[in-house]
C-alpha positions as CSV (number, residue, x, y, z in Angstrom):
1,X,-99.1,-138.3,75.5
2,X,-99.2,-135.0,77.3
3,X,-100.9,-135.7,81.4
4,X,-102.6,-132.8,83.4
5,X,-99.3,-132.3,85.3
6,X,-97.3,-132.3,82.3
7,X,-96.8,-129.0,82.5
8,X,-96.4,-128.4,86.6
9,X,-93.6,-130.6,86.1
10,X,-91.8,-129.1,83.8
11,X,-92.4,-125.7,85.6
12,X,-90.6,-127.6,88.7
13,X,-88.1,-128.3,86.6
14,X,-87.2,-124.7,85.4
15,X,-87.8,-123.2,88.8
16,X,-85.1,-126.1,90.2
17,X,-82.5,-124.6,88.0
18,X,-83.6,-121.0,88.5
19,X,-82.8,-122.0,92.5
20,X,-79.4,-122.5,91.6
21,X,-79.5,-119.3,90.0
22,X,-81.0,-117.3,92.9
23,X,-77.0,-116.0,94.3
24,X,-76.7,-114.3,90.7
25,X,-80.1,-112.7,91.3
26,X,-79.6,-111.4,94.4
27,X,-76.5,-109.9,93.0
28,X,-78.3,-108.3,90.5
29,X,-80.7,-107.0,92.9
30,X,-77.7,-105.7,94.8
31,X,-76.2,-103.9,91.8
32,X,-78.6,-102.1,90.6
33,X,-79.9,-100.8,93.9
34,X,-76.3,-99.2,93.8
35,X,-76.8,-98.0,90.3
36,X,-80.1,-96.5,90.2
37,X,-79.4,-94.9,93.8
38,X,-76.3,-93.1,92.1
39,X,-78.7,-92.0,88.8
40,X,-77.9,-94.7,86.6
41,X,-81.1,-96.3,84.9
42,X,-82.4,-99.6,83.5
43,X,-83.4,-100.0,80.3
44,X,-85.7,-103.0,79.5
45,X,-86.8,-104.9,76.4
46,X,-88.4,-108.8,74.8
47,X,-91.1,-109.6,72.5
48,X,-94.4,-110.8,73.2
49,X,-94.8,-112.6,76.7
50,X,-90.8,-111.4,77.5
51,X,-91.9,-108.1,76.8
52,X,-94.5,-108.3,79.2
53,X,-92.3,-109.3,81.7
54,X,-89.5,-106.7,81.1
55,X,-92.2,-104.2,81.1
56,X,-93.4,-105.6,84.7
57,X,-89.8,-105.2,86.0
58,X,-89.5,-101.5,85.2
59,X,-93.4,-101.3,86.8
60,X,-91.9,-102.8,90.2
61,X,-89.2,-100.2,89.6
62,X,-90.6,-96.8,89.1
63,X,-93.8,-97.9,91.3
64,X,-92.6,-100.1,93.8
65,X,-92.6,-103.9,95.2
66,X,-93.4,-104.7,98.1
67,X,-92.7,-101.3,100.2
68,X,-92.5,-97.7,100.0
69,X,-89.1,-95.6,98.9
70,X,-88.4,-93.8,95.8
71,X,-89.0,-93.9,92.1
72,X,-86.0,-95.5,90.4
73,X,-85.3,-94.7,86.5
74,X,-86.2,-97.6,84.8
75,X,-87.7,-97.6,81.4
76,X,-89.4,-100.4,79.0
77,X,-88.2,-99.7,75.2
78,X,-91.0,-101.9,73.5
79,X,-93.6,-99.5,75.5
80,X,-92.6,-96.3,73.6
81,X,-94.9,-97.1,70.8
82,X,-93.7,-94.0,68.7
83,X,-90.3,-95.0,68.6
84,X,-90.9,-98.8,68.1
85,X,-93.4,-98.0,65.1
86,X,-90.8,-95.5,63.5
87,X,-87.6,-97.4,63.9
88,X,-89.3,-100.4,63.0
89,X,-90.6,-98.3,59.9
90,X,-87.5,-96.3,59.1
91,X,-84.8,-98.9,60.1
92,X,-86.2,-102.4,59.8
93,X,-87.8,-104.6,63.3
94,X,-84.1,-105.5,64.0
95,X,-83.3,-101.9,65.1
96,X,-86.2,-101.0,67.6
97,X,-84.3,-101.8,70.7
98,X,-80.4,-101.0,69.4
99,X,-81.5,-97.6,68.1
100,X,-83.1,-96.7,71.8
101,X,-80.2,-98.8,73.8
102,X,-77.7,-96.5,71.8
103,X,-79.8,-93.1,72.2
104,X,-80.5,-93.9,76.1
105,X,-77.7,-96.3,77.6
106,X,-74.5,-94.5,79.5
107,X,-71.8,-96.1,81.4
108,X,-73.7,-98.0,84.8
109,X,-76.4,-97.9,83.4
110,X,-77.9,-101.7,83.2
111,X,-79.4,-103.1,80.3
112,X,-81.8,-105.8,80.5
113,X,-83.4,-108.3,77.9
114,X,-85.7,-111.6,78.4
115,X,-85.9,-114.0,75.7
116,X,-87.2,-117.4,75.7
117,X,-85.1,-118.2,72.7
118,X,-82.3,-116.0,73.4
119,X,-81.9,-115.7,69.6
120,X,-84.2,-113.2,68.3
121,X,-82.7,-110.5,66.4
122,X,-83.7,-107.6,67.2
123,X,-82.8,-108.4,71.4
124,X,-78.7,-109.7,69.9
125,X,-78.8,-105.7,68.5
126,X,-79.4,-104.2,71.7
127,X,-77.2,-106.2,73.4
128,X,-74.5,-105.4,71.2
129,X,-75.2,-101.6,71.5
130,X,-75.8,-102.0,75.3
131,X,-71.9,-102.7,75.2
132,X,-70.9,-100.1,72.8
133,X,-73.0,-97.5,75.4
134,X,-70.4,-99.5,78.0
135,X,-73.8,-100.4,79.7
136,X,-74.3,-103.3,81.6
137,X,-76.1,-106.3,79.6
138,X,-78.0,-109.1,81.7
139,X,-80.1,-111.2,79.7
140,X,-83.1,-113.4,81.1
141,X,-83.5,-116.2,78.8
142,X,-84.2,-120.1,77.8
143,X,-81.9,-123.6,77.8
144,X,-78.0,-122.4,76.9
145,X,-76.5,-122.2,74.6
146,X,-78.2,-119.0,72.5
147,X,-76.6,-116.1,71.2
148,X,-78.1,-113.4,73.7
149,X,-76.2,-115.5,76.4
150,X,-73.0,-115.2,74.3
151,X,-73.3,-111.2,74.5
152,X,-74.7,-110.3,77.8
153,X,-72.2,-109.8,80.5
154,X,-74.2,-112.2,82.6
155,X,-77.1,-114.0,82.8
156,X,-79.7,-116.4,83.8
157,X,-80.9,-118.9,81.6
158,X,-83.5,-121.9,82.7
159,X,-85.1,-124.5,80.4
160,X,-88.1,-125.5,79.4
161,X,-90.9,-124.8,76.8
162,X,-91.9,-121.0,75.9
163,X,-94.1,-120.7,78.7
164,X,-92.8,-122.5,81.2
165,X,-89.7,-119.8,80.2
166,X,-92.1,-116.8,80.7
167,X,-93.2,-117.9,84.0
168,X,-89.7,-118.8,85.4
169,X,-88.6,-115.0,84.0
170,X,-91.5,-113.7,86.1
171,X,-90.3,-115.4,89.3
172,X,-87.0,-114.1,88.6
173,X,-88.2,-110.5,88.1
174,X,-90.0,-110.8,91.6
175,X,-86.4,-112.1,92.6
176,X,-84.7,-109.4,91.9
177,X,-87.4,-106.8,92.8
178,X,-86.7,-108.3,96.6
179,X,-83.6,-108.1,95.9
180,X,-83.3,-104.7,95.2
181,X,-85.4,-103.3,97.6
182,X,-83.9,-104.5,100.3
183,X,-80.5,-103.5,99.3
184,X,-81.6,-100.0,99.7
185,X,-80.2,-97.9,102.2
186,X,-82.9,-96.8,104.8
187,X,-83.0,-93.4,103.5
188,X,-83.9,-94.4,100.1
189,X,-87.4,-96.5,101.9
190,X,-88.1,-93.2,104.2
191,X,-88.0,-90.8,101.4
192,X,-90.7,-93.4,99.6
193,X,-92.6,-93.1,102.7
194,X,-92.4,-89.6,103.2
195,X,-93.8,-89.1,99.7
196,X,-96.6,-91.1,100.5
């Protein structure tokens, strides 16, 4: 039988194992501060709640976290509706993010893909052409083992239920934003505050 904190519990649970996680994200953060700095871009991409989440990354990304600096190229592929529609149409569902990972990705450039159940199809075919593009692959996503974990070149995976999942992937997006921000070089925050 399922208590009030049934739930709260099992969110401390996957935020516990997303602690021991939280080098790896800073890391990240790290890393892509270098890339984007240099021109590369991230490309983002999950379905339903994950998509919301990827989609909140590259937000933090071209708009910013916490302070003022630059725009940074960072793009959600489930957010160009045109090219989702017409893949999905022309190509079948599997191919909406592959066929935009393989058109967009270049060499540093980072790909990045939340899952809760790290097996859904269509997130295994952009990974795949993420490394083909010899992009980077990280992958957000539930309890290991799943197949996105077996392609990604790294990842971070924490348990739990779908939405416990989705709210431990949202802490780890605000992770990273910190992260990343304040890996930037102090030119990169003045020109954000000159634009202002």
């Amino acid at each position: 039988m399922s208590t009030d904190t049934d739930h709260i519990d099992e969110l401390e649970r996957a935020l516990a194992a997303l602690r021991a996680q939280a080098p790896r994200l800073a890391r990240w953060g790290r890393s892509l501060a270098e890339r984007l700095t240099d021109g590369a871009r991230l490309l983002a991409a999950g379905n339903g709640g994950s998509a919301a989440e990827a989609q909140h990354l590259t937000a933090e990304l071209v708009g910013r976290f916490d302070g003022d600096r630059r725009p940074f190229s960072a793009v959600a592929l489930h957010a160009d509706t045109s090219s989702l529609t017409a893949i999905g149409n022309d190509y079948g569902y599997e191919e909406v993010f592959a066929r935009q990972v393989t058109a967009h990705a270049r060499p540093r450039d980072v790909v990045a893909l939340l899952s809760t159940s790290g097996r859904s199809e269509n997130l295994l075919r952009a990974a795949q052409a993420g490394r083909e593009a010899g992009a980077t692959v990280w992958a957000l996503t539930g309890a290991l083992p799943n197949p996105l974990a077996e392609l990604a070149d790294e990842i971070v995976a924490v348990p739990g239920t779908t939405a416990t999942v989705q709210e431990a992937q949202l802490v780890a997006v605000h992770m990273l934003c910190g992260a990343f921000e304040a890996a930037l070089s102090t030119e990169d925050k003045a020109v954000g505050r000159r634009a202002s």
